[in-house]
N, C-alpha and C positions, 0 to 999 in steps of 0.2 A: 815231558812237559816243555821242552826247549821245543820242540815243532808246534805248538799251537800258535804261538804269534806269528807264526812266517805261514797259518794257514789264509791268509788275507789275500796270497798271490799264490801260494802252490799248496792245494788241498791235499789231506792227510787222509788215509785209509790204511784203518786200524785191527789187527787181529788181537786178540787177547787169550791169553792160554796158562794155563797152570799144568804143574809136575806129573801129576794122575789123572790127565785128562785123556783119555784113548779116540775120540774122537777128535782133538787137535790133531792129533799122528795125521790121522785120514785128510784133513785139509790142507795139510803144511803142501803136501804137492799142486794142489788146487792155487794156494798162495801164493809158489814161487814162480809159477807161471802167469798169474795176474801181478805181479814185479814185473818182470820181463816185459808185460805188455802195457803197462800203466805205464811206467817209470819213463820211459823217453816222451811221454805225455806229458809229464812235468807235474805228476803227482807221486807224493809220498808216500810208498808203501812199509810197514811198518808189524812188525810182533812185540810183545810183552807181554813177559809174564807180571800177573797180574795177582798173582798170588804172594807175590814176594814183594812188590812194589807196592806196598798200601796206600801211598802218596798219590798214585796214578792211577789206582782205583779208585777210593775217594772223590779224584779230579773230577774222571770221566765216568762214573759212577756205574764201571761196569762190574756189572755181580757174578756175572755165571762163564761159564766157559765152553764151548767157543765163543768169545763174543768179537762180534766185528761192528763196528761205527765209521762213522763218513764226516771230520773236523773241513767242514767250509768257512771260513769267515768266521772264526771261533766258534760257528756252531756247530752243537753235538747230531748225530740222526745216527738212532740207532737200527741195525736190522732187525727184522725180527722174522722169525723163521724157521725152520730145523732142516731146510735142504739145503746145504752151502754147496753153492757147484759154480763155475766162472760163469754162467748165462745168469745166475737168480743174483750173484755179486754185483756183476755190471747194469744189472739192469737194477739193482738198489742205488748203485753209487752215481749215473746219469740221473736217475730220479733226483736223487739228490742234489745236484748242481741245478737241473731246471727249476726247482722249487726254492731257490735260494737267489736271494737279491742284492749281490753285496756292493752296491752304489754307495760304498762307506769308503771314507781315507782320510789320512792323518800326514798331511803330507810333511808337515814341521811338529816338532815335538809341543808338545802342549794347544794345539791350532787340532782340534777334532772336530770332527761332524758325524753326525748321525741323520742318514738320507734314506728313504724307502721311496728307492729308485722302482723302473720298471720290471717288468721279467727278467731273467737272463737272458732269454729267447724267445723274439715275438715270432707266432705262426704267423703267417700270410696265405688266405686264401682267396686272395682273386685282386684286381686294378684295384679298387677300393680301401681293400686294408692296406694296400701297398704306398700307397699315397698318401695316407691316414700315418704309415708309421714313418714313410720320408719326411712330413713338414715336420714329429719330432725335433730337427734341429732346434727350430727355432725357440724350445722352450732348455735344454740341458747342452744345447752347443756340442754335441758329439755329431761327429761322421756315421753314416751309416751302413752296415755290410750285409750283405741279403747274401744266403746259403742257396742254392739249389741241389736236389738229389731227388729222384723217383722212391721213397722211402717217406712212411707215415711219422716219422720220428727222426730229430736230427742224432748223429752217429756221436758218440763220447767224443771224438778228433775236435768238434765243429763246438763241442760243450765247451771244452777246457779252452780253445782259441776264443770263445766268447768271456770265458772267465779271466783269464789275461787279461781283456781289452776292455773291459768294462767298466772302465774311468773313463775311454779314450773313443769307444765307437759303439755305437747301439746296435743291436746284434738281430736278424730275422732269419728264419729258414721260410723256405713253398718246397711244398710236396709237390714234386713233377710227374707225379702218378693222373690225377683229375684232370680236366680238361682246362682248367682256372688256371691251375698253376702251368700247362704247357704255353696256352697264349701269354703269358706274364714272360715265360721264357724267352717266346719266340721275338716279342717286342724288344726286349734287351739283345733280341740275337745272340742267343746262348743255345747250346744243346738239352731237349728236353730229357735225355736218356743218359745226362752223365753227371758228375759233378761239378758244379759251379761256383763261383765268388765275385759278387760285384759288390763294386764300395763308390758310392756318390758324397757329394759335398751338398750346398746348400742346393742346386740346378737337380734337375731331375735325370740330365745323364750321368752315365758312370765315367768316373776316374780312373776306374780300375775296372777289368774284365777279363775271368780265364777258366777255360771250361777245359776238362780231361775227366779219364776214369777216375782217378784217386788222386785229390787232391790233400799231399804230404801237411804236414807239421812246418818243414820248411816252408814251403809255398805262401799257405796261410800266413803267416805270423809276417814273412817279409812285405807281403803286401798291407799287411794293417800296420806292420809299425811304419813304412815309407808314407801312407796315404791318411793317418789317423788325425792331423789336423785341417779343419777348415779352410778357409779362402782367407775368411774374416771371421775366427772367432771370439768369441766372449769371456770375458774377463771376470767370472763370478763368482770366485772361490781362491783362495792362498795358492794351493797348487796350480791353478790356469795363470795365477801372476808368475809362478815359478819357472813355468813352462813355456808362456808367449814374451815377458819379459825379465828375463834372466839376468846375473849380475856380470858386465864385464871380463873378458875370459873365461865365461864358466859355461858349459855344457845345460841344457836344459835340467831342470829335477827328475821328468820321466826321461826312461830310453825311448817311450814310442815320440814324445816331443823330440828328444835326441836323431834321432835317426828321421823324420819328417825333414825335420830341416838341414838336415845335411844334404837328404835326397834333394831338396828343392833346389841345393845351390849346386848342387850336380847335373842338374835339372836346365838349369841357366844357363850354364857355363862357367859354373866358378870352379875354384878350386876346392876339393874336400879336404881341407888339412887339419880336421877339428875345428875347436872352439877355442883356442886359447888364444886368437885375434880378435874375434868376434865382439864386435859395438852394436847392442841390438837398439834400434830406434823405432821405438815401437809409437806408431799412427793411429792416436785411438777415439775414432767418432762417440761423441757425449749422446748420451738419447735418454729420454724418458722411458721408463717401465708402461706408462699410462698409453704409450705413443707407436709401441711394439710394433699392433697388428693395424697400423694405419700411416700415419707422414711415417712414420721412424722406418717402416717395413719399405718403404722407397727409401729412401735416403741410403739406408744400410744397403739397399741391391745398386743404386746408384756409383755408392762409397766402391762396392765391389768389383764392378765394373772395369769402374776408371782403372783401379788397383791392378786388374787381370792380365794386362801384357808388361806392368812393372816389373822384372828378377827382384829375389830376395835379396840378390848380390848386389845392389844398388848402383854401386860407386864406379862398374864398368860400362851398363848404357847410358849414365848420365854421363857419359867421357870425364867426371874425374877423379878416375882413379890414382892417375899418376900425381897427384896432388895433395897427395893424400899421402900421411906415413907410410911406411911399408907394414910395421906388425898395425896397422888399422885397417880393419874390412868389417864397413857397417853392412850388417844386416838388415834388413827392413822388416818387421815386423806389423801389419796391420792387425789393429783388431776392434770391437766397440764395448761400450760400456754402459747401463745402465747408472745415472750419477744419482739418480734419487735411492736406489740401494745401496749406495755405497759413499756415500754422504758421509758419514761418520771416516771413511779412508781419505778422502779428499781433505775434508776438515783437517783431521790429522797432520796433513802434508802442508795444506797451507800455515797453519799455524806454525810452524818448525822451518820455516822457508824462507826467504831474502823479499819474499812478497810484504812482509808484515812492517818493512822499512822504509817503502815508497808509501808519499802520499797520498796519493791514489794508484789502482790496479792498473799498470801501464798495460801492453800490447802481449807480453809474454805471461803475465799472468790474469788466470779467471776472477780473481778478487776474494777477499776475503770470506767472504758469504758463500757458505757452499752449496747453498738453498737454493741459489738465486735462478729464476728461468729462464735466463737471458743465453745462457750457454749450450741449450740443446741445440743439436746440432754441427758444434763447433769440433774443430779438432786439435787434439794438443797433441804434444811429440814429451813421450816420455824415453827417457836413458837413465838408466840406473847404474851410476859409476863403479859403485861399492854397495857391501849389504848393507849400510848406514847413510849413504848418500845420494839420490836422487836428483836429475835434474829433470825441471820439466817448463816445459814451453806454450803456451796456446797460441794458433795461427790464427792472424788475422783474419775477420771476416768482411773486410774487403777486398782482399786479395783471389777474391772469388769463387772461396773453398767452402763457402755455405752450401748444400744442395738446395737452400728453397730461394737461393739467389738463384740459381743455372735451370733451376726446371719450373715449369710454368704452372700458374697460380691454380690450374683446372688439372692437376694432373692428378689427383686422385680419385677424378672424379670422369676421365677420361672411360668409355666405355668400347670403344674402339681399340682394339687390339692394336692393332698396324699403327696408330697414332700414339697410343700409349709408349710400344716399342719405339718409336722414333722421337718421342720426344724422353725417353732415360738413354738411348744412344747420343745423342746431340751432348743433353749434360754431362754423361760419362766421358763423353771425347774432351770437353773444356775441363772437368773439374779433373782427368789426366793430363792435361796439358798446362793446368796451375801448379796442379801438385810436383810437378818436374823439376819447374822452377824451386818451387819452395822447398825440396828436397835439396836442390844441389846447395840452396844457402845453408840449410839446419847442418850438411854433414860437412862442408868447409867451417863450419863457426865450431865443430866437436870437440877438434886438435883443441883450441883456445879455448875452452872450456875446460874441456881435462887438465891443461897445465893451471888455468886458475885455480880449479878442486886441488890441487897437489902441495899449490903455494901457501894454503888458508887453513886454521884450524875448524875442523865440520861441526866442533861443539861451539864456533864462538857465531853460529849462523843465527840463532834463536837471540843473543845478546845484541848481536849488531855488528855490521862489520863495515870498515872505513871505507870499502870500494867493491861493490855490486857488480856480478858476472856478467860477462861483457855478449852483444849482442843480443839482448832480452831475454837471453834466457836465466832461470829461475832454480836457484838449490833448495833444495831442504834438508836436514839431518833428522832422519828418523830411525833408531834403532831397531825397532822390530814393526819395520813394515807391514810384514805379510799379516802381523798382529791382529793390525784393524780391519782386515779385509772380511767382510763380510760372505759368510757360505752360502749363497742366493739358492740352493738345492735343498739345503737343511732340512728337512720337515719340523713344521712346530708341535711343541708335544700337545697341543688340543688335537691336531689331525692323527698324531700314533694314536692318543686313546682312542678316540672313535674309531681309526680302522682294529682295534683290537677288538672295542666293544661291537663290532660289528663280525671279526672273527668267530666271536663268543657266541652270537645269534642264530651264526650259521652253523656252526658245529651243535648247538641244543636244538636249533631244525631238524639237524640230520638225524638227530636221535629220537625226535618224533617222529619224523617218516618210517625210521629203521621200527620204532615202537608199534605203529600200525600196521607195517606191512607184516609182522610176525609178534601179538602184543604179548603170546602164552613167550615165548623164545626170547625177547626182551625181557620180561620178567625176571624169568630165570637166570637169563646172563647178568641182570641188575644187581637182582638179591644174590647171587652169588659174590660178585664182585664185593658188594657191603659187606657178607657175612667176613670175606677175607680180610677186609679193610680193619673191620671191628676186632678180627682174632688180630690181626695184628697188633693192632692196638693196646689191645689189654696183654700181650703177651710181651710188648716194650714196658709197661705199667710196673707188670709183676717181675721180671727182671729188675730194673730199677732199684722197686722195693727189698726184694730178696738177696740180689746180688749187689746191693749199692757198696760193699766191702770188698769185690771181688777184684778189684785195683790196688787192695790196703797191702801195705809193706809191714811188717810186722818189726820190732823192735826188740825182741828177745823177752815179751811179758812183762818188762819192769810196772810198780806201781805208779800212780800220782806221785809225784811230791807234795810239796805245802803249795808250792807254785798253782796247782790247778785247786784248792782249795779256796771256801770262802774268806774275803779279808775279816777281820774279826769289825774294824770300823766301818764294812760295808751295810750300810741297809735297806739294799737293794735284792728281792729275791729272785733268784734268775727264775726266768718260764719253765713251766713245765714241758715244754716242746719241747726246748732247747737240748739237742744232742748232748746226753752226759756217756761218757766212756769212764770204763774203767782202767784200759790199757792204752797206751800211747801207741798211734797208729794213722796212717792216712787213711782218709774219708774219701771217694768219689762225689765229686758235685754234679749229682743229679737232678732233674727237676723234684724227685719227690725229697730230695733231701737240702734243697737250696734251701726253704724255710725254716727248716732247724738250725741251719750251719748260717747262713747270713740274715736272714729278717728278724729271727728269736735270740739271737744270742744277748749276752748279756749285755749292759754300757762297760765300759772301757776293754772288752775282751777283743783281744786283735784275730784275726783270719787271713793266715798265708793259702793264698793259690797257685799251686804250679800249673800250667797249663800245659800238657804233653799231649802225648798219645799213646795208642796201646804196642806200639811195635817195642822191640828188642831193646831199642836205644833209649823210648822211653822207658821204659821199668827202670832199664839201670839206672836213669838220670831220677826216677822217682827216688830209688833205693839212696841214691848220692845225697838227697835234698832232703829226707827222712831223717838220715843220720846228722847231720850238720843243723837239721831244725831243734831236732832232739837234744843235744848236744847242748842248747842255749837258751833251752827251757830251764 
């Protein structure tokens, strides 16, 4: 049981075996050589018996023996089969992974989400779907990694590298067998006859490219965790705030965040010396949700732009570094934000903030109002000092960091390609060349910021405090930030039921098709099924009945006392239903005996329940609780 929660990130494959079982013998070898070959996969290979462990049978509700299961994302998938051989293994347990969608995480303890994300792995057959699943970014803010291999199916290697990464990049295979998938190849300039990996960001070339015969475990994984975040990601969920804007000395939440941005300032020219200098100043354009696929969708390629020949390492090509502490190396973090979903996290901040002290909403802050429409567009510079204290800034928009100041009033509407292109390089050139400036103020004014955070207490920011942080910029104490952040991926539960009830439809389809295409052989397999269900049934029924003693601990025959007798002032006659014994004894609380033992019994008659089980330990704990009840009757 202690491997089911860790199957969220390394999937479980389960053998189950009992003492007399002769055909476990036969697969145990079959088993150890699928350890051998999983296991540096980074999946859990696993035996128990299952016969002695009724907890974990129970659990995983395996009844027979051999039994083998596939634990993804807490879910169960059982085999089902009687030829266990490492080809009908592997190809249960890949099945298993492509049919499983675990776009769920919990990045902070109590902060869940429940997402029904896309596939684990989109096929791609041809330009069309190819492009189809690149603009993806723009709704779930993941990178994208396309697989190539001359094979109708992608290899378990390419499964489990998808299952890793599937917070962090959206996953596609193309068969390079079809003529579709060779020119898809040849465009990327890859080899149509070997294996491939290319990873793109928001632009439609790749970032990443490497074709050979067999591409390792090593390979893969390095390249997605260096290339797994965006240019300009999105801000939509607790773990992206975790991960784009991190506290102060600390490392991002994920390693593929981790490891991204260390690559990038290796990238630069920085130095890689961890994170524990690390000032992340993260540049985050406001946009409407409503605005996405229209001004917003300039603006943000705008924002991108200009950002593209910036280093993360900021404070060496802006020359001031040397100006700067020594343990201080801001980071630059860009990214955007939807502020109408995330309203309620804004609110939050302002409310708790040094904003709420000024008269009116000076230059550094957005205003009270966190509704208001005045601020798409705009960009503010968040630093988060501490996990309880925030600082945050809005840049002026006159300072010519607006994109619908820098690009012209027809440019969405621009049909000309060439003219289009020339007029977001013009803006991208100035709103790079504002941003520089406005950079080298925000990370000299940092130092004085942090020594005023150090000098003040962070809870007396909400009461009021005698002198307001200095060059405009803006605190707030908020406890549990990540709290209010809103999970923009979430599904709402009207869309689970529908996609269930629509599951539901499809599976009663299939059994009308199945019922026409052979109606005598559906019959039979029906009724069959029923008669089993119904013996079932009645043979849990009559157990019950018969055996409902068959738990009773026996007490050595003594009689009643007067104790179980009527009072002589009672006059009240207990029911006839009501369980009367003549020997003192535990009762099993069955369905068929729940009515006699609790809805019939008499008024004032008490009913002790132990709750156990049938193993070893419970009996004796029955046998304990028996005697000590008895005892005080």
């Amino acid at each position: 049981l202690d491997h089911l929660p860790a199957t969220r990130t390394t999937p479980l494959l389960l053998l189950g075996y009992s003492h007399f079982c002769f055909a476990c013998q036969r697969v145990r070898p079959v088993w150890s050589r699928l350890a051998e070959e999983l296991t540096p996969l980074g999946v859990t290979v696993s035996v128990a018996n299952i016969q002695d462990d009724h907890a974990l049978r129970e659990e995983l509700r395996l009844l027979h023996t051999p039994g083998i299961i596939a634990v993804i994302d807490s879910k169960i998938t059982y085999f089902v089969g009687t030829h266990i051989t490492r080809e009908t293994v592997l190809e249960f347990f890949t099945s298993a992974l492509l049919e499983s969608s675990p776009s769920r995480s919990a990045p902070v303890p109590g902060i869940l989400s429940s997402n029904l994300g896309a596939p684990l792995i989109t096929l791609v057959r041809g330009e069309s779907h190819f492009a189809q699943f690149h603009d993806g970014w723009r709704e779930d803010s993941r990178a994208r990694a396309v697989f190539f291999k001359p094979s109708p199916r992608p290899p378990l290697r390419f499964c489990m590298a998808a299952f890793r990464a599937v917070d962090y990049l959206a996953v596609a295979f193309v068969n390079t067998q079809p003529e579709a998938g060779q020119l898809l190849a040849r465009r990327l300039d890859i080899s149509a006859g070997q294996e491939a990996l290319v990873i793109l960001h928001e632009a439609p070339e790749p970032v990443f490219s490497y074709s050979t015969g067999y591409l390792s475990r090593a390979i893969i994984d390095s390249a997605m965790l260096q290339h797994s975040r965006l240019s300009v990601p999105r801000i939509l969920s607790p773990a992206r705030l975790l991960d784009i804007c991190p506290v102060d000395g600390r490392p991002p939440s994920s390693a593929f965040a981790s490891v991204s941005e260390v690559h990038r300032s290796e990238g630069a020219g920085g130095r890689a010396t961890g994170h524990s200098s690390h000032r992340h100043l993260c540049i985050t354009l406001l946009l409407h949700s409503g605005q996405a696929s229209g001004v917003g969708d300039l603006w943000l390629s705008t924002f991108r732009s200009a950002l593209a020949p910036i280093p993360h390492t900021v404070a060496s090509s802006l020359g001031i570094k040397d100006r700067l502490p020594k343990d201080f190396t801001p980071i630059l973090s860009p990214a955007y934000m939807f502020r109408d979903k995330q309203a309620s996290w804004w609110h939050s901040i302002l409310q708790a903030s040094t904003c709420r002290q000024r008269s009116s909403a000076p230059v550094g802050c957005p205003g009270i109002d966190s509704h208001s429409s005045n601020i798409d567009g705009h960009l503010v510079a968040l630093w988060r000092i501490s996990t309880r204290l925030i600082a945050f800034k809005l840049l002026p928009r006159n300072a010519g960091l607006h994109p619908s100041e820098l690009l012209p009033s027809n440019a969405t509407t621009l049909t000309n390609d060439d003219q289009h292109r020339k007029a977001a390089d013009t803006a991208a050139a100035q709103l790079r060349s504002h941003l520089k400036t406005i950079l080298s103020d925000l990370l000299l004014n940092m130092p004085a910021v942090a020594d005023f955070a150090r000098r003040i207490d962070p809870t007396e920011l909400v009461s009021g405090l005698s002198q307001l942080p200095p060059d405009g910029w803006a605190l707030a104490y908020v406890p549990n930030l990540e709290g209010y952040m809103q999970d923009e991926m979430a599904t709402p539960l009207w869309l689970r039921i529908k996609r269930k009830a629509w599951a539901l439809v499809v599976r009663f389809l299939s059994y009308l098709e199945e019922f026409f295409a052979d109606p005598i052989g559906f019959l039979l397999s029906s009724t069959l099924l029923i008669a089993l269900f119904f013996g079932y049934s009645l043979y849990r029924v009559v157990k019950d009945v018969l055996f409902e003693g068959g738990d009773r601990v026996q007490t050595g025959g003594r009689k009643h006392s007067s104790s179980r007798e009527k009072p002589a002032n009672s006059t009240t006659r207990p029911p006839e239903r009501f369980v009367q014994t003549t020997q003192r004894q535990l009762v099993s609380l069955t369905p068929s005996t729940y009515d006699g033992l609790v809805r019939h019994s008499p008024p004032g008659k008490m009913t002790l329940i132990l709750c156990t089980d049938s193993s070893p330990m419970g009996n004796r704990l029955a046998n304990h609780f028996s005697q000590i009840v008895f005892k005080l009757a």
